[in-house]
N, C-alpha and C positions, 0 to 999 in steps of 0.2 A: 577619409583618413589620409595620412601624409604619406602612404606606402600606395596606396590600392587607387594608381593613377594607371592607364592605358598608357598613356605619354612618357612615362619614367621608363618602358623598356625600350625605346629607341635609344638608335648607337649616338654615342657623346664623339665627339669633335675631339682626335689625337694627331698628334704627330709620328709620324712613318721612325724616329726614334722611339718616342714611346712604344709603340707596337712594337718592336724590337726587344725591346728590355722586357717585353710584357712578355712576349713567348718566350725568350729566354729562363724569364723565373717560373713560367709553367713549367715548360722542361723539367727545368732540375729540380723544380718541388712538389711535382703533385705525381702520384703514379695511377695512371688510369686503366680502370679494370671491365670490362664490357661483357654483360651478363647475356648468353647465348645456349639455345639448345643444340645440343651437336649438329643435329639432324638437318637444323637451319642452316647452309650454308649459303645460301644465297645473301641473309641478314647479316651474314660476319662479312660476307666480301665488303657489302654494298658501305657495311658500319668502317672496315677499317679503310677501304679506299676514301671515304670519306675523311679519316681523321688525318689519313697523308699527305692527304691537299691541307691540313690545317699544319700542318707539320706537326704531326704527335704522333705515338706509337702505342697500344693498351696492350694491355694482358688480356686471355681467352678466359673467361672462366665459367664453365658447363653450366647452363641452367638445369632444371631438376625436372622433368616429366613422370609426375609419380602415377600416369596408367603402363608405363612402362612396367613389365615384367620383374619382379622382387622390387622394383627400386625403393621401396618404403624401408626394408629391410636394408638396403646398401644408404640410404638416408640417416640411418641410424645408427649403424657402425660406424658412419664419419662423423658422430653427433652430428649433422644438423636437425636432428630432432631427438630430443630426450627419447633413451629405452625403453624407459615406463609409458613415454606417452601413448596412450589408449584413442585410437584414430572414432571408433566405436562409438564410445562414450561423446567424443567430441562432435559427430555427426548426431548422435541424440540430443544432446542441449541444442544445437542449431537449430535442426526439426522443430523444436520448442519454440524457438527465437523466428519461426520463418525464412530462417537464410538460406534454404535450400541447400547444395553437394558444397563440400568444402575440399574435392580432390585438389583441383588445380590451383586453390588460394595456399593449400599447403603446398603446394610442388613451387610454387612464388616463396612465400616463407622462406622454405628449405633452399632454396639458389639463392635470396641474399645472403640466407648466412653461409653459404658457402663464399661469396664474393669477401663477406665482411673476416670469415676464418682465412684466407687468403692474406688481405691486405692486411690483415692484424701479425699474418708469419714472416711478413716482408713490411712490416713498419719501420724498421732503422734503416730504409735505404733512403725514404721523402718524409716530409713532413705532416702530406697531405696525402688525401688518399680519393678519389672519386672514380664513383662506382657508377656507372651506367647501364640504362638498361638497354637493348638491341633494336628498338625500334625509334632511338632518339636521335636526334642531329642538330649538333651543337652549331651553333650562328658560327659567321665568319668571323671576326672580331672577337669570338670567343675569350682569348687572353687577355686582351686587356679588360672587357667585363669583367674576368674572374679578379683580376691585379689590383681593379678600383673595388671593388665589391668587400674584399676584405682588409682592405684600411678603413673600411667603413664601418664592418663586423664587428660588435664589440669583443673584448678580450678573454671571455667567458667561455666565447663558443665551444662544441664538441660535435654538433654532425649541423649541416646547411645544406634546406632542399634548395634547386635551383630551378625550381618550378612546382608551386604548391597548389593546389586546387580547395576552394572555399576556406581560407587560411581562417584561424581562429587565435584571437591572441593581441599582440599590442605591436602599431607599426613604431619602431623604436629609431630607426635612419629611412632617408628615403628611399630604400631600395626592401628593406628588410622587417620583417615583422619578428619580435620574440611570441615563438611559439608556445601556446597556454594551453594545460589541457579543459577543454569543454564543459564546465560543472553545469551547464545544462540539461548534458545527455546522463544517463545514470551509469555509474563505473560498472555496473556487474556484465553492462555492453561495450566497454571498452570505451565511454564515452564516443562512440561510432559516428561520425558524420563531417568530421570535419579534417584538414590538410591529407588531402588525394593526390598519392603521387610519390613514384619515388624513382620519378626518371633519372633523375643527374642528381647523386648524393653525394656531397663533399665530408668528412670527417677528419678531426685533426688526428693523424697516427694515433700520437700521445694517451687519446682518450680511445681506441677503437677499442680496447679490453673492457672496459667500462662499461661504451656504449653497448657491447654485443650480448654482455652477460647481463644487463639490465632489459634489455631486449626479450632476451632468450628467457630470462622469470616470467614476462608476460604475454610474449604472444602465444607459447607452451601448456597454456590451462585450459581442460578440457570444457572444466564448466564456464568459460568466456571465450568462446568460439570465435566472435568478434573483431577478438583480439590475435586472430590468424592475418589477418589484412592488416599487414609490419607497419605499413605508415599508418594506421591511426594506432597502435600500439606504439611507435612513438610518440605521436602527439598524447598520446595520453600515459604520456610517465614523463612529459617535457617540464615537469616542478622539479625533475631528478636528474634530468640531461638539458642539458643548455642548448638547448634546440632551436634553429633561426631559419625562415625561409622566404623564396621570393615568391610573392603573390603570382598567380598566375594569369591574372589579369592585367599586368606588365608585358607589355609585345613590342616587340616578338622576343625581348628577353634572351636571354640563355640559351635556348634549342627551340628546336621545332619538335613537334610525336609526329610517328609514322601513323601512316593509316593502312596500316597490314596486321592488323586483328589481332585479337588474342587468343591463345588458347587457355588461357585461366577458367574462361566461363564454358569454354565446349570440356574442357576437364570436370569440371564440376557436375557435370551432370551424369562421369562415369562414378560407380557405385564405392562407395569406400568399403563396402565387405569384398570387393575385386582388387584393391590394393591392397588390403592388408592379409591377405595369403599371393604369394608369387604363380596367378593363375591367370594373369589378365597381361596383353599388348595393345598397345595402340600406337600407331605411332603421329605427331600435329607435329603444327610446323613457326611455331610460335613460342615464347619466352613467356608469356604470363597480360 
């Protein structure tokens, strides 16, 4: 397909102007937010000295560690999870499904949409909003990738991954695929299997209210557990959000991922009757 080349993520040929004008419009238009567990500080040094040598600055915003003591309880006072929702019931349809422990996929969940409640309360300062996760490291050349990338995007867009894994859908420029949700996997699994990844997410302001409460109908149901894992719950409402992403078979593309683990899968294996009464600590050292 006209997207899913190795050879389209190498750096294009600019001028030392360009690049210029490239970081400039970064600056002033994208506000960049860097998803991080407190705990981790080693990942926020390593993340923002990083981004200083690119010359950019992000916002901190707490990832969510739900073997932490109450945190389900404080998860839910700050909505990022529905009061009603029943952690219970949602670890029983899983069991059914195979999926084994869904702690740490919700402790993922609940910190984007803390990133995405953020950038949505500070949407009139940029236009653009990219959310990061804390194990990512954006290429050198980063801005002007991002500069050429959306005079390319069509006009529709509302959120762009910047690294998709087994993308599904139709490559529409060469860089970009419009994202389809899956009619081969069956909905009551969230169509489950396809665009992985939700390292560098671009979203235009404008539509983050949109995005987050269409989100939030779907990855929030108990009986499609599934749909706890946010990026295929995007992709699979991408008929309702104009969703676009770069294959991630584009290299080296966009960023590099850290190879500093996750804690999503060692969370997962803590019990969800320990988080949902405030009787359980742990403390990991990872974002998800």
């Amino acid at each position: 397909p006209l997207c899913e080349r190795p050879v389209l993520g190498a750096s294009q040929l600019h001028t030392a102007q360009q690049a210029a004008v490239a970081q400039r419009w970064l600056v002033d238009n994208v506000a960049i937010y860097v998803l991080n567990l407190p705990q981790d500080v080693e990942r926020w040094s390593r993340m923002k000295l990083h981004l200083d040598s690119l010359g950019l600055t992000a916002t901190h915003v707490s990832g969510v560690d739900m073997t932490e003591t109450g945190m389900l309880q404080v998860a839910k006072q700050e909505d990022l999870v529905p009061e009603a929702y029943d952690v219970a019931a949602a670890q029983r349809h899983a069991d059914t499904d195979d999926m084994g422990g869904i702690t740490g996929t919700i402790g993922v969940a609940s910190a984007h949409f803390r990133a995405l409640g953020t950038a949505y309360a500070e949407r009139k300062a940029k236009p653009l909003a990219l959310i990061l996760e804390d194990d990512t490291e954006l290429v050198e050349d980063f801005a002007i990738r991002l500069w050429r990338l959306l005079a390319e995007v069509p006009c529709d867009w509302a959120a762009l991954s910047l690294k998709s894994r087994c993308p599904f859908g139709e490559c529409v420029t060469p860089h970009l695929t419009r994202v389809q949700p899956d009619g081969n996997e069956p909905e009551e699994r969230c169509r489950h299997g396809v665009n992985y990844g939700f390292y560098a997410m671009l979203y235009k302001s404008s539509e983050l209210g949109e995005v987050r409460q269409k989100l939030r109908e779907t990855v929030w149901q108990e009986d499609r557990p599934r749909c706890l894992d946010i990026d295929v719950a995007l992709a699979s409402i991408s008929d309702e959000v104009a969703y676009y992403a770069v294959p991630a078979v584009q290299q080296p593309g966009f960023l590099h991922e850290g190879q500093q683990g996750s804690a999503r899968y060692t969370n997962n294996f803590v019990k969800i009757s320990d988080i949902a009464t405030p009787s359980h600590h742990e403390t990991n050292s990872s974002l998800g």
